[in-house]
N, C-alpha and C positions, 0 to 999 in steps of 0.2 A: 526544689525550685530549679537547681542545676539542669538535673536532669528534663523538666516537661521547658524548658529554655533550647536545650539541644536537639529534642526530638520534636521542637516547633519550626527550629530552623533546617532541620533534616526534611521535614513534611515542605516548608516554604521552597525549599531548595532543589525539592523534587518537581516539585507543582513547577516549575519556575522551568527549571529544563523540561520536561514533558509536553508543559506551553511552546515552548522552543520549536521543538523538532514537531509538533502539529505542525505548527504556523508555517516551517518550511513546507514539509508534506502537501500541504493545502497550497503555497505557493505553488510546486511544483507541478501538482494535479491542473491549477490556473494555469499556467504556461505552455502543458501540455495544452488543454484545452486551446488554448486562445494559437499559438505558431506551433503546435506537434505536427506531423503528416500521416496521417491515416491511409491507413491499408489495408485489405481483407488477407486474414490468414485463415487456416484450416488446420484445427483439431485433427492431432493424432492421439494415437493411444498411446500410454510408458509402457516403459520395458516392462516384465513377465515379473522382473526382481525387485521394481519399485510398488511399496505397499500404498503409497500418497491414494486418495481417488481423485479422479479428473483427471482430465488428458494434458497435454503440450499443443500448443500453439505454435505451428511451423507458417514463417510469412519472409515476402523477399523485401528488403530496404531498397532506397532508389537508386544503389548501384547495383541491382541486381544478386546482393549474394540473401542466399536461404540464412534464415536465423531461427534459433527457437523461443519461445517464451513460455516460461514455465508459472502459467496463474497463482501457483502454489495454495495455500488455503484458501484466500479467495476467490479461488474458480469456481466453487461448485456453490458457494454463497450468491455467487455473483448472476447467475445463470448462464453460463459455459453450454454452449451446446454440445449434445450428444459426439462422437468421433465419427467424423466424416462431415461435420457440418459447419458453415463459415461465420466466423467473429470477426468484429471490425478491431485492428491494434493500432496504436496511436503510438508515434516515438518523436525524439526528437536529433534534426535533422544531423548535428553531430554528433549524437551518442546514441546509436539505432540498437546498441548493444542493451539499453534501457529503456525499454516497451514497456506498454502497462495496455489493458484489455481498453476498449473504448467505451465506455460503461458507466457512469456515474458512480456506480456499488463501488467499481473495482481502482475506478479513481481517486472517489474520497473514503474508503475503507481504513488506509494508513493511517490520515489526518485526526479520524472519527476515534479510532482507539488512543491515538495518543491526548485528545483532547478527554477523552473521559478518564484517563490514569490521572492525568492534570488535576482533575476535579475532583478524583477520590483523595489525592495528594492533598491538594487544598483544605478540601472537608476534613481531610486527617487533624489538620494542623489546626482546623476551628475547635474540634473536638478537644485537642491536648491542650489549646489555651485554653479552655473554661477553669 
């Protein structure tokens, strides 16, 4: 009894934070969307030594300095064009150091995984209360 008590509140507890940080995620993607400022940047290639696939995303902020963004595994989900060819990035106006692709994929991708950990959490905890 102890124990399916503590592993219902470890499931609830998970599910509970996991909800959390979507619900930011998803804010953050809204904010973006709604005041970010959008820019075209251009697809480069990585170094020779990085195995990742998909390129970097090289774009200027509107003080003019080059910055890079790196899609990381959502690049190539998201549809990242080939290297040499332009994406739109969206940041926001005082943190340009935190880009995200202009994308719907690559905006709600975050929100989307942590709301389904959430759910598996949840369901956990339906499961060990029966």
């Amino acid at each position: 009894m102890f124990t399916q008590l503590l592993l219902l509140a470890l499931c609830l507890g998970l599910g509970v934070g996991c909800l959390l940080v979507a619900l930011k995620a998803a804010l953050t993607a809204l904010g973006l969307w709604a005041r970010g400022l959008r820019v075209m940047g251009v697809v480069t290639p990585r170094s020779a030594a990085d195995p990742r696939p998909g390129g970097l995303v090289r774009f200027s902020d509107h003080l003019g300095r080059e910055l890079v963004l790196d899609p990381g595994r959502y690049g190539p989900l998201c549809g990242l064009p080939p290297v040499g060819g332009n994406v739109p990035v969206v940041y926001r106006r005082e943190r340009p150091t935190v880009a995200r692709l202009w994308h719907m994929c690559h905006l709600l991708a975050p929100s989307f995984g942590w709301f389904l950990t959430a759910t598996l959490a949840f369901g956990s905890g339906v499961v060990v209360a029966r």
